[in-house]
SETOR-925312 format. One record per residue (C-alpha): x, y, z; residue in three letters. Coordinates in steps of 0.001 Angstrom, whole numbers. Each point is the difference from the previous one (the first is absolute). Layout:
BEGIN
+---------+---------+---------+-----+
|      px |      py |      pz |   r |
+---------+---------+---------+-----+
|       X |       Y |       Z | ALA |
...
+---------+---------+---------+-----+
# end
This chain:
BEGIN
+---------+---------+---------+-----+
|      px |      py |      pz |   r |
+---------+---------+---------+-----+
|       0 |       0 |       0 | UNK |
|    1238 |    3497 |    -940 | UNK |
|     342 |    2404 |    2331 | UNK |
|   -2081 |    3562 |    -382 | UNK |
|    2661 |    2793 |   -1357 | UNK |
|     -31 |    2736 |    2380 | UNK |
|   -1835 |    2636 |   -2142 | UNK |
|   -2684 |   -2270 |     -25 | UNK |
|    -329 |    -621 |    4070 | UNK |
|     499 |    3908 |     -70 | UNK |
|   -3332 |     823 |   -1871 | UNK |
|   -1890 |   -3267 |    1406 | UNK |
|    1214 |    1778 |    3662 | UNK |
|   -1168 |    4022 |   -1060 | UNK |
|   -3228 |   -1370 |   -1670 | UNK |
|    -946 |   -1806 |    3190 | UNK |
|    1114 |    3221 |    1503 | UNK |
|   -2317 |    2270 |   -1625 | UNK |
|   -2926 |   -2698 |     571 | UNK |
|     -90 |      39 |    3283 | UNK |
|     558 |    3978 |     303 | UNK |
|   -3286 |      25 |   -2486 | UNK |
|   -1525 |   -1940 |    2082 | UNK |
|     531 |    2010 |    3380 | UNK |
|    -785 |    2674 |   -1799 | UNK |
|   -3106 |   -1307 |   -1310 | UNK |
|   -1188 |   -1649 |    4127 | UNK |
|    1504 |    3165 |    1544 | UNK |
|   -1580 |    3774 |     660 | UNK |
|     227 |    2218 |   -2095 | UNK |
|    3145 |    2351 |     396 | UNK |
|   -2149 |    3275 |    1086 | UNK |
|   -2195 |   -2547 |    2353 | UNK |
|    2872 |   -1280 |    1453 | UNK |
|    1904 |    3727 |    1081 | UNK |
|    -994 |     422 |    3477 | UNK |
|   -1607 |    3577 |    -244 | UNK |
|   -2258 |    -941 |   -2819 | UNK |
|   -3158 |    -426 |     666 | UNK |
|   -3158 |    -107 |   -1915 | UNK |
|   -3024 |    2876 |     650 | UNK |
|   -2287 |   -2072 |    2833 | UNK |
|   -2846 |     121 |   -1879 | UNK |
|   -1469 |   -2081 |   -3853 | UNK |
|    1403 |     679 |   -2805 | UNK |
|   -1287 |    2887 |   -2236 | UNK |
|   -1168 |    1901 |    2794 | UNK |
|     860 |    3650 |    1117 | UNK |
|    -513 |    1417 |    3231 | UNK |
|    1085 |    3755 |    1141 | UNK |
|    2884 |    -271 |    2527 | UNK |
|   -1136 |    2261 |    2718 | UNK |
|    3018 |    -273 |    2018 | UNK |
|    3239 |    -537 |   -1028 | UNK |
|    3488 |    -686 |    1467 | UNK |
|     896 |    3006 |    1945 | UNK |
|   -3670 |     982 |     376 | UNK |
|    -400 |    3239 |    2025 | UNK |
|   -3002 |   -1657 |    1994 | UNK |
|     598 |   -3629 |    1425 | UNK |
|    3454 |   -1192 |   -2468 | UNK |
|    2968 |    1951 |    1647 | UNK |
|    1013 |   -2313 |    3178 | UNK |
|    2203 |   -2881 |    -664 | UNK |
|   -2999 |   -2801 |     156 | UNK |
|   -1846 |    1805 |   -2841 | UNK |
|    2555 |    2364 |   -2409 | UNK |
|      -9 |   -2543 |   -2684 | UNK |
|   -4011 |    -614 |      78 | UNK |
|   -2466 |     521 |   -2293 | UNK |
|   -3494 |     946 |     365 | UNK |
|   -2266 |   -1469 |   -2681 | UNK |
|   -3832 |    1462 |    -546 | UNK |
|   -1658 |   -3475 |    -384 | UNK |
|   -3666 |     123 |     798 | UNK |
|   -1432 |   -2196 |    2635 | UNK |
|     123 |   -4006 |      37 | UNK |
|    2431 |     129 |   -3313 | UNK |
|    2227 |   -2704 |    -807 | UNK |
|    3429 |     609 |    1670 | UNK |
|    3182 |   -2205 |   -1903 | UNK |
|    3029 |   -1669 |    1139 | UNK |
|    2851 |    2436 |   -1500 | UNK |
|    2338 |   -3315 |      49 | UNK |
|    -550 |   -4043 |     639 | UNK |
|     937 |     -59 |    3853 | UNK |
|   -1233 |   -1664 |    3517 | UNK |
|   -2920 |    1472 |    1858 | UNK |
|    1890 |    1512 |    3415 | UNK |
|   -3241 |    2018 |    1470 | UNK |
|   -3301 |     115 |   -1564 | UNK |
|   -2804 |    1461 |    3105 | UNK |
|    -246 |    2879 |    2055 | UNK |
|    3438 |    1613 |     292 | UNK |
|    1625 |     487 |    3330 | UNK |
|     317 |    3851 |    -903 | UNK |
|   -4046 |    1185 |     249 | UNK |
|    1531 |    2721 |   -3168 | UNK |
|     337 |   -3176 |   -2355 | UNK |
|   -3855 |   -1095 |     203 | UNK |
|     258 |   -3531 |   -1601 | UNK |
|    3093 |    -825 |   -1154 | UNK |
|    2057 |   -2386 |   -2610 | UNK |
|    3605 |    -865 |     435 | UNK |
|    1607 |   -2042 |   -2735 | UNK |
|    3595 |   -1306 |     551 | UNK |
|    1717 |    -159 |   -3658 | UNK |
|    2955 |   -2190 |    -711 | UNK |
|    1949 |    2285 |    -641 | UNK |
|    -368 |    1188 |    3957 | UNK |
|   -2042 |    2723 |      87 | UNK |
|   -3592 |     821 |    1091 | UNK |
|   -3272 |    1714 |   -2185 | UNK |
|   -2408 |    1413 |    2682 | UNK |
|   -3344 |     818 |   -1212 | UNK |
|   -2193 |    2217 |    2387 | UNK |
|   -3498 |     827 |     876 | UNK |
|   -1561 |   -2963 |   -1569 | UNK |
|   -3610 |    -848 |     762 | UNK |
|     875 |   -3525 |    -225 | UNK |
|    2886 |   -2461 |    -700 | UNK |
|    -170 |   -3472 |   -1472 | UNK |
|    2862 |   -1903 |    1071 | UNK |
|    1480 |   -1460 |    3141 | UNK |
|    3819 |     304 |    1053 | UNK |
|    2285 |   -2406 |   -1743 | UNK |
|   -2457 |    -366 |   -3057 | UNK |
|    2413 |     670 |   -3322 | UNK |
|   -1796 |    2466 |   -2504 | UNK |
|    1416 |     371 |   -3409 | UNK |
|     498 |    3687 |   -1594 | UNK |
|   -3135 |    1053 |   -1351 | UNK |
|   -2191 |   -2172 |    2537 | UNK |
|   -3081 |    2265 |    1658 | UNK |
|     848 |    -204 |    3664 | UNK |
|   -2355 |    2511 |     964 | UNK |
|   -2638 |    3113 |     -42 | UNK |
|    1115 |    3601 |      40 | UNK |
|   -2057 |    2110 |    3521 | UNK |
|     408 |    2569 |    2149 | UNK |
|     796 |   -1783 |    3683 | UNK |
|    2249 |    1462 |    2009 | UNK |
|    1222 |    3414 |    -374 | UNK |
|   -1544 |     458 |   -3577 | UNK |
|   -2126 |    3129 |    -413 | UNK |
|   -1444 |   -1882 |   -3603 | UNK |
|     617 |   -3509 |   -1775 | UNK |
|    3291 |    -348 |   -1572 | UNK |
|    2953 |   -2361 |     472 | UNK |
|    3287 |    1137 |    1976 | UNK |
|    2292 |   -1946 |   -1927 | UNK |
|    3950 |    -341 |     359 | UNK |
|    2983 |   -2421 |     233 | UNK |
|    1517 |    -285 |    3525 | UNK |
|    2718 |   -1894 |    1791 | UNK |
|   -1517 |   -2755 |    1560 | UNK |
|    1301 |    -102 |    3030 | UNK |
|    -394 |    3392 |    1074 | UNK |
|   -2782 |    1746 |   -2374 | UNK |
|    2370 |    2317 |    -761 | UNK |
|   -1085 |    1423 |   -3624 | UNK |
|    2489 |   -1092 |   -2925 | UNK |
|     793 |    1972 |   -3112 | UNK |
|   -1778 |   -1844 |   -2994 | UNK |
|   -1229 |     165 |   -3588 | UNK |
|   -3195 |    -726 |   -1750 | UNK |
|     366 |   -1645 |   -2789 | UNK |
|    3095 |    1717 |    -806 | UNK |
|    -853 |    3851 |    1489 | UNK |
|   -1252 |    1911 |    2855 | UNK |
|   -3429 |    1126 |    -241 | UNK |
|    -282 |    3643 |    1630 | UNK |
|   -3109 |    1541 |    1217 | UNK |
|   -2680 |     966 |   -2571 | UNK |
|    1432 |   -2759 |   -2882 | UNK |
|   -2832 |   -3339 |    -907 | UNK |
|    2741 |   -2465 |    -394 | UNK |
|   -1633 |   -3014 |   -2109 | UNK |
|     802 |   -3180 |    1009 | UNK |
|    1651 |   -3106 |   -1625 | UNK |
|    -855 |   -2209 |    2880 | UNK |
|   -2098 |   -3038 |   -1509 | UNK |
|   -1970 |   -2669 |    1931 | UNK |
|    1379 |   -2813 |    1207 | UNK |
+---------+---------+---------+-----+
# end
């Protein structure tokens, strides 16, 4: 039996190379999914809702839990979505009487969403949601003078708010970002 010339174990070796990079690319996130501060807009695709508050807001969004928040105007009982796949961490009344009914989703990438002033949640802790998945409906409990969601990405551990993107940019006060963030 012959044996294989090198140039020919070299290309058998890169094609089975660039197989299995295709297919981790292929199973894998996509690259803008993956980068920790992205984050799709937590509510279904081809929407647009005012942002009433944004980072840096002059009325609730200037201490360190809430700088990076956003305030969206959804209406009552409207379908709130996971802004990335992630592990339920709270999803009841939050310790803080502010928050109303709260959702905290732990991503894998080791930060938090919180989503605020819900009038109701639909998972328990430890459930896994996918992106896009409704985990809840937009209210007014807590310190909410109208329904909306509080919205922002925080460290888990210590609620601290964490600079972030949506979808790629920062939405500022008075923009109707539309969102690419499809059912699941």
């Amino acid at each position: 039996m012959k044996r294989p010339t090198t140039l020919w174990r070299k290309s058998v070796a890169m094609v089975i190379t660039l197989v299995t990079a295709a297919g981790i690319l292929l199973a894998g996130a996509s690259p803008a999914s993956a980068a920790p501060d992205y984050f799709k807009l937590p509510y279904p695709a081809g929407e647009a809702y005012m942002v009433t508050q944004g980072p840096g807001g002059s009325y609730s969004h200037y201490d360190q839990y809430n700088r990076y928040a956003w305030d969206f105007g959804l209406p009552a009982n409207y379908e709130v979505s996971a802004a990335q796949g992630g592990w339920i961490v709270t999803s009841d009344w939050s310790p803080y009487w502010q928050n109303g009914i709260e959702v905290i989703i732990q991503h894998p990438n080791g930060t938090c969403t919180h989503y605020a002033h819900l009038n109701r949640s639909f998972y328990w802790p430890g459930d896994w949601v996918p992106q896009g998945r409704i985990i809840g409906w937009s209210g007014s409990t807590g310190a909410a003078s109208a329904p909306h969601l509080h919205f922002q990405v925080i460290n888990c551990n210590t609620r601290v708010g964490m600079y972030a993107t949506l979808q790629g940019w920062v939405p500022q006060t008075g923009s109707w970002p539309v969102s690419e963030n499809y059912y699941a």
